[in-house]
N, C-alpha and C positions, 0 to 999 in steps of 0.2 A: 789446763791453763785458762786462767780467764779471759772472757772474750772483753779486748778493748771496747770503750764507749768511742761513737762517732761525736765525729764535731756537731752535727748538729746544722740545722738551718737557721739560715740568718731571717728570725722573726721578729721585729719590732711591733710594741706594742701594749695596751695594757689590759691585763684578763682579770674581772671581777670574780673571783671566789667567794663562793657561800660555804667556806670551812666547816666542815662538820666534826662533831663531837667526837673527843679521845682520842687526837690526832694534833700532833706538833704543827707548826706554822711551817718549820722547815722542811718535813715531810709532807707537807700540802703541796706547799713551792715545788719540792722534789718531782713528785707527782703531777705537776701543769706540766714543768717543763720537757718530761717523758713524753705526754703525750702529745706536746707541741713538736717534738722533735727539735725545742730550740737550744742555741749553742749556747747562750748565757740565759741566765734568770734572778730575781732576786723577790723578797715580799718589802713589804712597806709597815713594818710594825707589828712584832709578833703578838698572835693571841694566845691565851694558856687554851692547851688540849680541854678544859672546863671548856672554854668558850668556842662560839658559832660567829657565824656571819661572816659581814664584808671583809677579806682579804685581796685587798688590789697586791697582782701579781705584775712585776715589769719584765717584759719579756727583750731580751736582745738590746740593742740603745736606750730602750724604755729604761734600763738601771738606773744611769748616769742621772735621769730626774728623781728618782724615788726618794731624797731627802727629802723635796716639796713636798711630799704624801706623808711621810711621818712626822713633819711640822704642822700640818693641817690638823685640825679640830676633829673630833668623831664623836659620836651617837652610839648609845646602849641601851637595850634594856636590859635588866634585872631582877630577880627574885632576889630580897635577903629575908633569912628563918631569923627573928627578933628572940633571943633567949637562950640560944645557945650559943657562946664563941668557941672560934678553934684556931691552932695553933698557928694555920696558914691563911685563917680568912675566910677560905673558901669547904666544900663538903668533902674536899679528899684530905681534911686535917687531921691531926687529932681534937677530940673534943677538951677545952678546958677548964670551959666555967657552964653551969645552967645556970637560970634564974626564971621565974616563972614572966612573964610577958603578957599573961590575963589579965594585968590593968589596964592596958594601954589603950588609946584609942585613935581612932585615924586623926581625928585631930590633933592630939599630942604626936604623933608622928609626922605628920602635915610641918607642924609648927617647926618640931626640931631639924629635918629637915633642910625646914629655909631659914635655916642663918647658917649653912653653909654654901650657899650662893653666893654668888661673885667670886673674888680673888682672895685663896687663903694660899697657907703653906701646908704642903703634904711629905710627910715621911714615908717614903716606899717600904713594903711588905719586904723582909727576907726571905719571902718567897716570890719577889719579883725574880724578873729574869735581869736585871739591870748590874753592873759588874762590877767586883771589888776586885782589886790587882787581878784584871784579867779573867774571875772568875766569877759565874753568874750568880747570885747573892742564895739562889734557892738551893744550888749544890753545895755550900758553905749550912745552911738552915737543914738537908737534910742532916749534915754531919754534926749538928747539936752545936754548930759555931754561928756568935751572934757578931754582927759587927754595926760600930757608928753608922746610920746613913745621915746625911746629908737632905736638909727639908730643900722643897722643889715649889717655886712656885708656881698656882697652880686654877684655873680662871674654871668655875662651874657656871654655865650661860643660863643652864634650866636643869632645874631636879624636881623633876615632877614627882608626885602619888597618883599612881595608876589606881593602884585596887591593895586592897586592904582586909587581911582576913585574921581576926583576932583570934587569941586563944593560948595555952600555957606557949606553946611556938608560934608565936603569932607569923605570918610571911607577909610581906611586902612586895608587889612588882614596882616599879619606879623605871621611868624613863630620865634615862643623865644626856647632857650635852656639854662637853668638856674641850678643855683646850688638851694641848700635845701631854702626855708625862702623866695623864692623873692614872692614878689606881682605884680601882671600881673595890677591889678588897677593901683597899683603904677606908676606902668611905660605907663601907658595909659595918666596919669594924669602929671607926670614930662616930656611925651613929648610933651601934650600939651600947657604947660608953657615954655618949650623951644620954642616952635613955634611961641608961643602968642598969640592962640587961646582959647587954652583949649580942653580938650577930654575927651570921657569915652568908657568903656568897653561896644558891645554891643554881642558880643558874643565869646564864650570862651570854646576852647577843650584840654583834656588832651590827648598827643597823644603818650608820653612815660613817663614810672615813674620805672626811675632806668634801668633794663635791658626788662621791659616788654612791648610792644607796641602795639598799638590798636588792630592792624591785628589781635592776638592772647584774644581778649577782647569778653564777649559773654553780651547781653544784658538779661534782667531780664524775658522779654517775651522768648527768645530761653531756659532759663533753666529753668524756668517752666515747656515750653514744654516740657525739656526731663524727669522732674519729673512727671509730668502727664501723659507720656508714660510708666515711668519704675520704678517709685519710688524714693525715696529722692537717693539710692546708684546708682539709672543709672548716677547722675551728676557727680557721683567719680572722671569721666577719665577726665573731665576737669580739674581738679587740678594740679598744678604743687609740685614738691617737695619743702615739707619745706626749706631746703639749699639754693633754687633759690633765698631768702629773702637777703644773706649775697655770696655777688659779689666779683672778684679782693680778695680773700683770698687765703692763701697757703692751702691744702689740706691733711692731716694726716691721714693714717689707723693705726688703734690702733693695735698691736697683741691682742689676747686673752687673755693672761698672766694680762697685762693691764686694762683690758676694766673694770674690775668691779669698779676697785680702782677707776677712771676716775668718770665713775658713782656715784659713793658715794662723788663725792668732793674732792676726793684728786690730786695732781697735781701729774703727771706718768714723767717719762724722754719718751724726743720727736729727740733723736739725729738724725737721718734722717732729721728731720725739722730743726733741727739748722745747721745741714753738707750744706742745702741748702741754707742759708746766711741770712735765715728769721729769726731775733732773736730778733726781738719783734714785736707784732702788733694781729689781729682777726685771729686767724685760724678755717679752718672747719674740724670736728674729725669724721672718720668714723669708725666704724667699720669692722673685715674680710668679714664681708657678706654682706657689704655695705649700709648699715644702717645710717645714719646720727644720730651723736650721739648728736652735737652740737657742739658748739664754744667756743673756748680759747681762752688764752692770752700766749704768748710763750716767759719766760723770756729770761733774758742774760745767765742765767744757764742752758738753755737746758730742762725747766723742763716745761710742757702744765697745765697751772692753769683755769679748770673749770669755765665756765663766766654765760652759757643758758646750760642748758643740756636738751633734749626732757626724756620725761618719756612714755614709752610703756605699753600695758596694759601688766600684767603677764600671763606670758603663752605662 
């Protein structure tokens, strides 16, 4: 008989993963939250098993923020090979076109490059994971079924040329800074029809997602280690606070008078926060003892309307 899974400890908080290669997002997730021993968990934006880096993991109340984190902007870099395309973009495709790429030069790469800066429209890869009736567009793409997507638009902040190495496959590293929704295949694959070669993705790092960057990223062997040295709560101190989830908000301390009302759902008056010109938009609510209570919405009337409120254990 299988042995039941326990509940778990009630861990809030938020654990930087450095995802390592050939390895699902959800089976990374899986894997924090084992060794966190926690009762919930969730990730903030999957990466394809291709790709590494920053996975912010939300552990326990930390979920209930995780939209902020997959609305927030991330950082990549990349390798794309200039003259071959495949079928998914990336080097686990098939192959479907060559073209030689020995003309090219970093400056014609440079150039084509940047004119796709700023804000275009991007049509997602059917080998995303993004979903049609329910099912994720690349399990549709393995079964030879192609369907409409829908262009997304889509804000590239910086698309740099790193290094530049010519030749019949020419590769590219490139550093992207993108808003929410873009596809790195996509743009491997739209610069190399700009080119007129064709390209795909052959390797692929997350190197900030929102405010968090690798630097501060631990990988799945160092926290093991520190669970096998000290138990599931030696990995605590790695966590960041839940709040780190929701960035760029105005900040509210509740009086005490307030706080319970708050909690139960009711909307409190925030005059402080409207004296300061923020009269509408996500605010983050503390309480006196600085306790992150969660986030609002802060009418035209001055009044903090409950959106995520964290629940504490009693006591």
């Amino acid at each position: 008989m299988a042995r039941r899974r326990t509940k778990g400890r009630a861990v809030n908080g938020i654990f930087l993963l450095d995802k390592p290669l050939e390895i699902s997002s959800n089976n990374a997730m899986q894997r924090v939250r084992w060794l966190f021993n926690a009762n919930k968990a969730g990730h903030t934006g999957a990466l394809d098993p291709l790709a590494t880096g920053v996975l912010p993991i939300c552990l326990g109340e930390a979920t209930k923020f995780s939209q902020y984190l997959l609305d927030a902007d991330k950082r990549y870099t990349a390798t794309f090979a200039l003259g071959v395309a495949t079928e998914s973009g990336d080097r686990d495709g098939e192959v479907i076109s060559r073209n030689s790429a020995s003309h090219l030069t970093e400056q014609q790469v440079a150039a084509a490059m940047a004119t796709f800066e700023g804000e275009s429209d991007q049509v997602p890869s059917m080998f995303s994971a993004l979903k049609h009736q329910g099912q994720p567009l690349y399990k549709l793409a393995r079964q030879g079924i192609e369907v409409e997507r829908a262009s997304r638009r889509i804000t590239l902040f910086n698309y740099q040329l790193l290094t530049f190495r010519g030749g019949a496959v020419a590769e590219v590293d490139v550093d992207v800074h993108c808003s929410k929704g873009t596809y790195i295949r996509s743009l491997a694959t739209d610069l190399g029809e700009l080119l007129g070669v064709g390209a795909h993705v052959t390797a692929l790092r997350r190197t900030a997602a929102g405010p968090f960057a690798l630097a501060a990223a631990h990988t799945p062997e160092q926290l093991a280690a520190m669970v096998a040295a000290g138990g599931a709560s030696a990995a605590d101190q790695t966590l960041l606070p839940m709040e780190t989830a929701v960035q760029g908000a105005l900040d509210v301390t509740l009086p005490h008078s307030t706080e319970q009302g708050f909690m139960h759902g009711q909307p409190v008056a925030a005059p402080e926060a409207y004296r300061n010109g923020r009269e509408a938009g996500i605010v983050r609510v503390f309480a006196e003892d600085q306790r992150f209570l969660g986030v609002a919405t802060l009418a035209d009337n001055g009044l903090l309307a409950p959106k995520r409120l964290v629940v504490y254990p009693a006591g």
